[in-house]
TORTOR-311828 format. One record per residue (C-alpha): x, y, z; residue in one letter. Coordinates in nm, 4 decimals, m for minus. Last residue first. Layout:
BEGIN
+----------+----------+----------+------+
!       px !       py !       pz ! rest !
+----------+----------+----------+------+
!        X !        Y !        Z !    A !
...
+----------+----------+----------+------+
***
This chain:
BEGIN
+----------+----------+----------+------+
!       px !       py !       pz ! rest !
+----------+----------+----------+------+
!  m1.9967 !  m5.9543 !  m7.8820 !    X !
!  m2.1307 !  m6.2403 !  m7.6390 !    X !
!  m2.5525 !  m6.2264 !  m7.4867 !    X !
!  m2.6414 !  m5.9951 !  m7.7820 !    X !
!  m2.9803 !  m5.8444 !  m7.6749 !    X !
!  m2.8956 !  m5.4315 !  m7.6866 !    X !
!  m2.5927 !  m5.3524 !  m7.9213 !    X !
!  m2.7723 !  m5.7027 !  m8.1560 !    X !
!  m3.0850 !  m5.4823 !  m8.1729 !    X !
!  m3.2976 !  m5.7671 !  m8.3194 !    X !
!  m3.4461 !  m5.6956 !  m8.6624 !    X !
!  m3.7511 !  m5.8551 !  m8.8463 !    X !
!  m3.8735 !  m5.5086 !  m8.8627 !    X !
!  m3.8310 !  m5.4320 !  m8.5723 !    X !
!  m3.7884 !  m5.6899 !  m8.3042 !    X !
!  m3.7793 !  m5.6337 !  m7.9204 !    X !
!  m3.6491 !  m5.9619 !  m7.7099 !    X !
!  m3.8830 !  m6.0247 !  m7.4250 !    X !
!  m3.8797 !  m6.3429 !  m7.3875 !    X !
!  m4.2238 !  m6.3762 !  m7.5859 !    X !
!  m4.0510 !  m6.1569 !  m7.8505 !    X !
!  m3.8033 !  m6.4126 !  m7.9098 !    X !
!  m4.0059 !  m6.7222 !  m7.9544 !    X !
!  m4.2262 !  m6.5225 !  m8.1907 !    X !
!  m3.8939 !  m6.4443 !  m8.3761 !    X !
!  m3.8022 !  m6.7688 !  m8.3879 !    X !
!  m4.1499 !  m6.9021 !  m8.5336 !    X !
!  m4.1236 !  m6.6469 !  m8.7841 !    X !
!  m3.8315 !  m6.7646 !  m8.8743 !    X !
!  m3.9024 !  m7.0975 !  m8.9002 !    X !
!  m4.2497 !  m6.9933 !  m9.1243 !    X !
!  m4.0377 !  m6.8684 !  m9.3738 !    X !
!  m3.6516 !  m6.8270 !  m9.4032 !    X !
!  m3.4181 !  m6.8851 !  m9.1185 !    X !
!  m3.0420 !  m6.6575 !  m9.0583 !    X !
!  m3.3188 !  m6.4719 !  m8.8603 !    X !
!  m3.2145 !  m6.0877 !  m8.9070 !    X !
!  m2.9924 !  m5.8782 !  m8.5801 !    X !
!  m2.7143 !  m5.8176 !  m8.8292 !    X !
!  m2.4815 !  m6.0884 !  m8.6927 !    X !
!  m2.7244 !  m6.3755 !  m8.8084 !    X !
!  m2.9288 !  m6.5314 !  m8.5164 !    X !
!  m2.9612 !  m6.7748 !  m8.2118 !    X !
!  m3.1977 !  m6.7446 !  m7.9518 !    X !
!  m3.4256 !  m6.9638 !  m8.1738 !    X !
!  m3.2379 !  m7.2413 !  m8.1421 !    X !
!  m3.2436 !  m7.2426 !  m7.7376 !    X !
!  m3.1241 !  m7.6309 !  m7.7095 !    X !
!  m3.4096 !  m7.8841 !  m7.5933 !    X !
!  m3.4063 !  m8.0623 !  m7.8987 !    X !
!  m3.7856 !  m8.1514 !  m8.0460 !    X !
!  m3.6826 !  m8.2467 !  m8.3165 !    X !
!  m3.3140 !  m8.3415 !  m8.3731 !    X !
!  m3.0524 !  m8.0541 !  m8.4161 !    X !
!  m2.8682 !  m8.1091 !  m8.7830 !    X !
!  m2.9700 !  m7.7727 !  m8.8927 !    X !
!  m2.8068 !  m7.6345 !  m8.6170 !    X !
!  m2.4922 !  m7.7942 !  m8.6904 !    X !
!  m2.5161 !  m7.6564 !  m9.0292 !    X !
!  m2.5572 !  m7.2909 !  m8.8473 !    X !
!  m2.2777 !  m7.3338 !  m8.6437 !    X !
!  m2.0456 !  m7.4636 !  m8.9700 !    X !
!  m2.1378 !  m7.1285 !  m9.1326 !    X !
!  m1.9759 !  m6.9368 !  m8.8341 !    X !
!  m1.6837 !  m7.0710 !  m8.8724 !    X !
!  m1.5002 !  m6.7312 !  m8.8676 !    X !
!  m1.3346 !  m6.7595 !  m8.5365 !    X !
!  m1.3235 !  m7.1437 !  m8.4013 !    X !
!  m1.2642 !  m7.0898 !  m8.0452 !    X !
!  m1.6061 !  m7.2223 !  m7.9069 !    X !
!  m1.6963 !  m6.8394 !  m7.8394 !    X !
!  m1.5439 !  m6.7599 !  m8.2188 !    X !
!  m1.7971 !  m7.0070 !  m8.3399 !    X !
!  m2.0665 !  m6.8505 !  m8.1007 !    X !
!  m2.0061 !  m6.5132 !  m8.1434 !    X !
!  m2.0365 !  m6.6054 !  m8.5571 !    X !
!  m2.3520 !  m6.7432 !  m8.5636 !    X !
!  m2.5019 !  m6.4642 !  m8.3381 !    X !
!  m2.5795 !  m6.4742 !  m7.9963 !    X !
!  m2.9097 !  m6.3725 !  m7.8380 !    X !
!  m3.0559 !  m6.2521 !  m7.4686 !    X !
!  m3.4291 !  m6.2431 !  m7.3616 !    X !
!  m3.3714 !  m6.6072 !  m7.1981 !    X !
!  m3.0123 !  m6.7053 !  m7.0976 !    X !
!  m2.7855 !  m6.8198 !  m7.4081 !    X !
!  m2.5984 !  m7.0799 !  m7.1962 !    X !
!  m2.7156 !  m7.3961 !  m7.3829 !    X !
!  m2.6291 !  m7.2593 !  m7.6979 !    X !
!  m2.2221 !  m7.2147 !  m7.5776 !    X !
!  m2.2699 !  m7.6135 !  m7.4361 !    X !
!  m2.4282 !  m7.6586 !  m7.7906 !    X !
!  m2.1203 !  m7.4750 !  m7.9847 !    X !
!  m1.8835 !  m7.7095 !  m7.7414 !    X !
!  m2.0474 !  m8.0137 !  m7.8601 !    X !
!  m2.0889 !  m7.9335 !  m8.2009 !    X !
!  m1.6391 !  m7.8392 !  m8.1860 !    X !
!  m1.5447 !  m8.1784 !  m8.0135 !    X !
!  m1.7583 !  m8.4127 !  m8.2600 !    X !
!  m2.0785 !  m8.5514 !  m8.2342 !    X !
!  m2.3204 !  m8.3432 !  m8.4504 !    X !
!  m2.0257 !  m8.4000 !  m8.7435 !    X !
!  m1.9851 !  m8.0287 !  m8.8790 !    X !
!  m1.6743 !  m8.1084 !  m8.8577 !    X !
!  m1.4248 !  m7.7965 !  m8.8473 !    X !
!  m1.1459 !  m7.7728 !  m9.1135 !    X !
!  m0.8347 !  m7.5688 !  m9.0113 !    X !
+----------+----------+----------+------+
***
């Protein structure tokens, strides 16, 4: 079954409700959220909705992550989100988040 990655259709806004509830020192990964918002193995589409987010968006991006504990972000973005992370707490090593310790859904 396609999903749209359309920022305004049914599945975006049940993966940003999902986002919203990712409390603070906790992550999800792409994959835990898709399969949260009942779409298993769309994880893909999460992260192109995520790319879509506006500026500025109050949604907890950065709590967000691949499903080996990495930044699914290259560069200076994911060093940003792992900054973000550590200042809530979140432990990385060597670029790694403990997904067994931090993930908020498995």
């Amino acid at each position: 079954m396609p999903v749209a990655v359309d920022p305004q259709s049914e599945f975006a806004h049940a993966v940003y409700q999902i986002m919203a509830a990712i409390p603070p020192g906790k992550v999800a990964s792409y994959g835990a959220i898709a399969a949260q918002a009942g779409f298993p193995r769309h994880a893909r589409f999460v992260g192109r909705l995520m790319g879509t987010l506006p500026k500025g968006s109050k949604l907890p991006w950065w709590r967000v992550i691949r499903s080996d504990g990495r930044s699914g972000m290259t560069g200076a973005a994911a060093e940003r989100q792992l900054t973000r992370l550590v200042a809530e707490g979140v432990i990385v090593i060597g670029g790694r988040v403990d997904m067994r310790r931090y993930a908020a859904f498995l």
